[in-house]
TORTI-933281 format. One record per residue (C-alpha): x, y, z. Coordinates in steps of 0.05 Angstrom, whole numbers, plus 5000, padded with zeros to 4 digits. Example, Ala and Ser with C-alpha at 12.3 -4.5 7.8 and 13.67 -1.06 7.14 Angstrom:
2
524649105156/527349795143/
This chain:
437
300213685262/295013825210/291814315225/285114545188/284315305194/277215555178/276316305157/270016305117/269917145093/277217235101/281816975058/289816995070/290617154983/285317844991/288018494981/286519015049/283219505054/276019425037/269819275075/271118665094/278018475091/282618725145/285718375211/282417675204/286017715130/292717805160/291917365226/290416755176/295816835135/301316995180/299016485229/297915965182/305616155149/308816075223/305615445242/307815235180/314815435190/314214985256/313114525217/306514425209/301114315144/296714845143/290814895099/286715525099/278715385090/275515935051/269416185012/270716184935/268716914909/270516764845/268816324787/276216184776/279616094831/282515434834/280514994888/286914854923/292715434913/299115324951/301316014984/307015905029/310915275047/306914775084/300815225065/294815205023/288515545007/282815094996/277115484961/270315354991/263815464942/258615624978/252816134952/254716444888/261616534867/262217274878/265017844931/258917854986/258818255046/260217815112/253317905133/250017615075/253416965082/249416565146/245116265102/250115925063/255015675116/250814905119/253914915049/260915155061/260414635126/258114065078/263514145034/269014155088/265513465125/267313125063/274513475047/276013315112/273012625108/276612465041/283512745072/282712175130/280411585088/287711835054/290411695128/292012505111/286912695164/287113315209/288713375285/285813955298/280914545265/281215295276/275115595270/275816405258/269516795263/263016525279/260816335214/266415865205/265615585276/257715435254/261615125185/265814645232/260914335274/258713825222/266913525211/268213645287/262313205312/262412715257/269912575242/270812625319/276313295306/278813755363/276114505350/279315115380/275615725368/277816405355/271216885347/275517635333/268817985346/263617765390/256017935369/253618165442/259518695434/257318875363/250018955375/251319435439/256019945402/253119815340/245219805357/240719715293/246619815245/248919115270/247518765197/246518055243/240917625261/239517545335/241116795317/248117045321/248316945390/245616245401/251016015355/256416385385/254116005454/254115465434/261315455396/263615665467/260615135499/262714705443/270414845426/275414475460/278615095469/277115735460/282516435436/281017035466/286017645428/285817955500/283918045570/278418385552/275117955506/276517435551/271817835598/266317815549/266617105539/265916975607/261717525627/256617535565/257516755537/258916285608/265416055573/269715735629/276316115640/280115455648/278215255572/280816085544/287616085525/289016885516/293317005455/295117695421/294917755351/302018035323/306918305265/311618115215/318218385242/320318265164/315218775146/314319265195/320919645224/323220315225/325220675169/327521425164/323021935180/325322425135/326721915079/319321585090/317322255078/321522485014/318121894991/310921984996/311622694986/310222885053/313123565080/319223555119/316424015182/309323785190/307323485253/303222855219/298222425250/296221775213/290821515213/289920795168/284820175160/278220005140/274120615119/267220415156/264620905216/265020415273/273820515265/272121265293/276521685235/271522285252/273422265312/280622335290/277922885241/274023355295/280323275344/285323605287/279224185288/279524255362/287624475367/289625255385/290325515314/297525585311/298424725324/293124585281/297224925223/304024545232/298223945232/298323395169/292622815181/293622255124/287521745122/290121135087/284120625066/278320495022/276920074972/280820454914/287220634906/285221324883/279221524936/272921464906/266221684948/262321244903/266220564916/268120824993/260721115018/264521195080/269521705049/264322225029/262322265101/268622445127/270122985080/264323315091/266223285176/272723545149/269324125107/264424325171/271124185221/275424655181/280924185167/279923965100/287024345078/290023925127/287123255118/288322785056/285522245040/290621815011/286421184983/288520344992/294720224993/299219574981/302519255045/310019385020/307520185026/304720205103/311420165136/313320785095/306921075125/307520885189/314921095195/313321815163/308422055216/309722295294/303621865310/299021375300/291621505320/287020835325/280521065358/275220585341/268720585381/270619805401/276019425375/277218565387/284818655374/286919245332/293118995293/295319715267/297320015337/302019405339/304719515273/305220235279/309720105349/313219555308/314720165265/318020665327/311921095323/307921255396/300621145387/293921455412/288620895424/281720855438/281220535513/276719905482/278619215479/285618965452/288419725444/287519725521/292619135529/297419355468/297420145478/301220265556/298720945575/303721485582/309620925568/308020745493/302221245478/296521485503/290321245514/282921525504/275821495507/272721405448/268021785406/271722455451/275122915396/277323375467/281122885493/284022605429/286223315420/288823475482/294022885476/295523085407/297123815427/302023455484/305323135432/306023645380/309124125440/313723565470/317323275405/322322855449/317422425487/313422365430/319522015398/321321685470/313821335466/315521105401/322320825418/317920455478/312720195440/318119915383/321219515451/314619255465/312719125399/319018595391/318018275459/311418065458/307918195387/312017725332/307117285292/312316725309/310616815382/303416805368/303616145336/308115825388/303116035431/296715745389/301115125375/300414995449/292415195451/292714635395/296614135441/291414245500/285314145449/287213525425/289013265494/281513595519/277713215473/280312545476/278412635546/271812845530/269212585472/264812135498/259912735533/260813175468/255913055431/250613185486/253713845499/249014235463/242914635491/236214475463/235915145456/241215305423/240714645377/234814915349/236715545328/242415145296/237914645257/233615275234/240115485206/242414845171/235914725138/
């Protein structure tokens, strides 16, 4: 196949870390690398942020990135790009059109996000092209955990409707998100296909604790709890924070807590607003001896991290997929997760890890004091979750099973293309031509 894959914020070539660049960044690019390695072409759809960047750049075998411009050629935050996505959709009609006058046409697009689903309409209607869909965070779920900090339009959710209603298929990252779209969007569970995102068993596998730790210059006999991702509230590292301030006294000094994250290498409050916030919960919590902030880091770095501490602590106030748990069980480390979406499904309570509520410090601490008193099943969770990890997590596996959600599109709208292009509410089409004008 040739498969179009549509990620209009998130490009596979961006370094982690910041604001905006996190799982969708690595589900594109390892995705689009092991579809490729099943031997399918692959090219990546993304906004061009810079004046340079070529338009086409090769990145893996079978692979490309094909550089998008649409709005100005510069780093803007995810929610500043709606208005420019009838651009970014007119410019893939006609790459895509050019590619089949070639006879090099696509079989299928993947649109990630909702932006980029809004972006493929135009080439999915017109050049008659399967579309699978793939939202990784719905806007219903936003707004309600989120509230007026949610940085999108209510038209949010007229597109996202009607991307459900239009996609040939449609990838939810877990049962619960497959909930939501049923529950919140009428999606149809016979056109969800539920598939996990995963981890490069190349790049995440145990290494040894104490050498991890000689390493990063981590002490030998602290009990350390990592915590590492994007540095913006909603991921719930005060939570984390106020936990570590809750232990008995005498835990809470054999306690380490290592935030790896921001948008510097060496933290910075002024380019991480995020980061002066925490240190000032840290301050008022007490723990500031025992909490470092450790800055971004590189990719070839977080297996070091992740094999250096007891546990890994992911308590986000909702979370689509959460690819570090995975990792960090890919890694031999037991994991405490926030009870929310994909951690749910990833994190087995009391067999892997634990899980928690979110936004409860008690609780998070009470399962950290169980583990810093009960070394050996701390270890035996981690030995569980590194089982798990490997049976059911491999980015290989995930694209075997999207390769078959690919299979099923294609087959879906042959059979249905004559009623497609009536599929869309009035409603719903407005709020779309609104957009596009």
């Amino acid at each position: 196949m040739r498969i179009a894959m549509v990620s209009e914020h998130a490009s596979p070539l961006a370094d982690l870390g910041g604001v905006d660049c996190g799982g969708q960044n690595v589900y594109v690019r390892h995705v689009a690398r092991q579809l490729a390695r099943l031997g399918h072409r692959v090219d990546v759809f993304t906004r061009r942020e810079r004046p340079r960047d070529p338009e086409v750049v090769p990145f893996d075998d079978g692979c490309r990135v094909v550089h998008v411009p649409a709005g100005p050629a510069a780093v803007l935050p995810k929610e500043a790009l709606l208005p420019h996505m009838h651009a970014f959709g007119r410019h893939l009609l006609n790459h895509c059109a050019r590619a089949q006058a070639r006879g090099e046409g696509y079989d299928v697009i993947h649109a990630n996000f909702f932006m980029s689903g809004l972006a493929s309409l135009a080439a999915s209607t017109r050049l008659h092209l399967p579309l699978v869909m793939t939202f990784h965070a719905l806007g219903r779920v936003r707004r309600l955990h989120q509230g007026s900090a949610d940085g999108f339009p209510d038209a949010r959710f007229a597109i996202e409707e009607t991307l459900v209603q239009r996609a040939d298929r449609v990838i939810a990252e877990c049962p619960q998100d497959q909930a939501d779209l049923e529950t919140l969007y009428r999606a149809r569970p016979e056109q969800i296909d539920v598939v996990p995102c995963g981890f490069d068993a190349a790049e995440f596998a145990p290494i040894d604790r104490a050498e991890a730790r000689r390493r990063l210059g981590v002490p030998a006999d602290a009990f350390v709890v990592l915590q590492l991702g994007r540095m913006v509230a909603r991921k719930g590292v005060d939570n984390v924070i106020e936990a570590i301030g809750k232990l008995p006294a005498d835990a809470r000094k054999r306690v380490r807590l290592y935030v790896v994250g921001g948008n510097t290498v060496v933290p910075d409050v002024a380019a991480t607003p995020e980061l002066g916030r925490l240190q000032g919960i840290a301050e008022r919590a007490g723990v500031s001896a025992q909490t470092t902030f450790v800055g971004k880091r590189g990719r070839a770095d977080l297996r070091i991290w992740y094999s250096a501490c007891d546990v890994f602590v992911s308590t986000p106030w909702y979370e689509p997929f959460g690819i570090t748990p995975v990792e960090a069980m890919a890694c031999g480390r037991a994991v405490i997760g926030a009870d929310v979406g994909g951690i749910r499904s990833t994190v087995r309570h009391e067999r892997t890890g634990f899980l928690v509520p979110p936004k409860d410090p008690q609780a998070l601490a009470a399962r950290l004091l169980q583990l810093i008193e009960q070394p050996e099943l701390c270890r035996e969770l981690g030995q569980a979750g590194l089982v798990r990890a490997r049976m059911l997590y491999t980015w290989l596996g995930v694209a075997g099973q999207l390769e078959r959600a690919y299979l099923k599109a294609i087959d879906a709208h042959a059979r249905a293309m004559g009623r497609m292009t009536d599929a869309v509410p009035s409603a719903n089409a407005a709020a779309l031509a609104g957009l596009a004008a």
